[in-house]
C-alpha positions in Angstrom: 0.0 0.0 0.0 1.5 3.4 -1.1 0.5 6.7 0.9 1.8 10.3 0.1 3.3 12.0 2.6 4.4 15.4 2.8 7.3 16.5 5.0 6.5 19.0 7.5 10.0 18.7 9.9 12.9 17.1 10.5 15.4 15.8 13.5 18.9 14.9 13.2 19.6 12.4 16.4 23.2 11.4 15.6 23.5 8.8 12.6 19.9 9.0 12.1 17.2 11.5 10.9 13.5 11.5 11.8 11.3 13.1 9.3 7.8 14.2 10.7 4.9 13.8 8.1 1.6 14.3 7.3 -0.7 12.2 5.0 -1.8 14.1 1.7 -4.3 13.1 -0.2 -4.7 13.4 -3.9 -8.2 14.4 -4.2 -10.4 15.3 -1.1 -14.1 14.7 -2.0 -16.3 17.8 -1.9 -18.3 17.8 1.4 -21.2 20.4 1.7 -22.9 20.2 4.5 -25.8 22.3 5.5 -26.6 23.6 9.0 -29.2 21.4 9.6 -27.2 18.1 8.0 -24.3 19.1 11.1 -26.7 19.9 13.9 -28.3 16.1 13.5 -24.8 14.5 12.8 -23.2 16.6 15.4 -21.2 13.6 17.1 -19.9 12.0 14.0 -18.6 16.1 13.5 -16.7 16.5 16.8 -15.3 13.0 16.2 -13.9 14.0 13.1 -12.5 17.2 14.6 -10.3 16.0 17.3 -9.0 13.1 15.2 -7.5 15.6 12.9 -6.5 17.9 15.8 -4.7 14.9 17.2 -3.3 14.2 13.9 -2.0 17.5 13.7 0.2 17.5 17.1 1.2 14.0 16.7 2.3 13.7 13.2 3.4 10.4 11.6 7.4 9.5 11.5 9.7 7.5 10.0 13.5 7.3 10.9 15.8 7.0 8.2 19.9 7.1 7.9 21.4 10.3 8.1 23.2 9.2 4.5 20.1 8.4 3.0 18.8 12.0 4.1 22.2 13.6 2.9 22.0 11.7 -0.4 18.4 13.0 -0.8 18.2 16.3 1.3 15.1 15.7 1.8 13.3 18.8 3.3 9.9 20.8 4.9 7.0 20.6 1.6 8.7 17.6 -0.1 6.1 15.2 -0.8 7.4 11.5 -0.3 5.8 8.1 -1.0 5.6 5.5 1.7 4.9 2.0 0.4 4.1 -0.2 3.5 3.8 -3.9 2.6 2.8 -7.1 5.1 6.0 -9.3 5.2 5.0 -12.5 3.4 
């Protein structure tokens, strides 16, 4: 499975570098919601709402060599492609 990731940080610890990331998505679907459509779904919005806050102040990581960062410098904006696979 292959998610895009944008790079919003990153922490040299020594030998290795820790890039922060959030999950991009290629196209969001539209969402209009009227006032009366949120005020009977009103628990499904505040759900929603603190999973992205939480998302936000804990962001995904993924450690990586500090020579593989030097040979790609990677940096804050760069999108990047995680593929994630189930050892077979």
């Amino acid at each position: 499975m292959k998610q895009r990731y944008m790079i919003k940080g990153t922490i040299r610890m020594g030998e290795f570098v820790r890039l922060l990331l959030t999950k991009e998505e290629l196209a969001k679907p539209s969402e209009k919601v009227g006032i009366m459509e949120m005020a009977s779904n009103i628990h499904h919005v505040m759900e929603t709402q603190q999973t992205k806050a939480i998302m936000i102040q804990q962001p995904d990581t993924i450690t990586i060599s500090y020579d593989e960062w030097k040979e790609h410098v990677y940096k804050v904006d760069d999108i990047v492609w995680i593929d994630i696979n189930p050892e077979v």
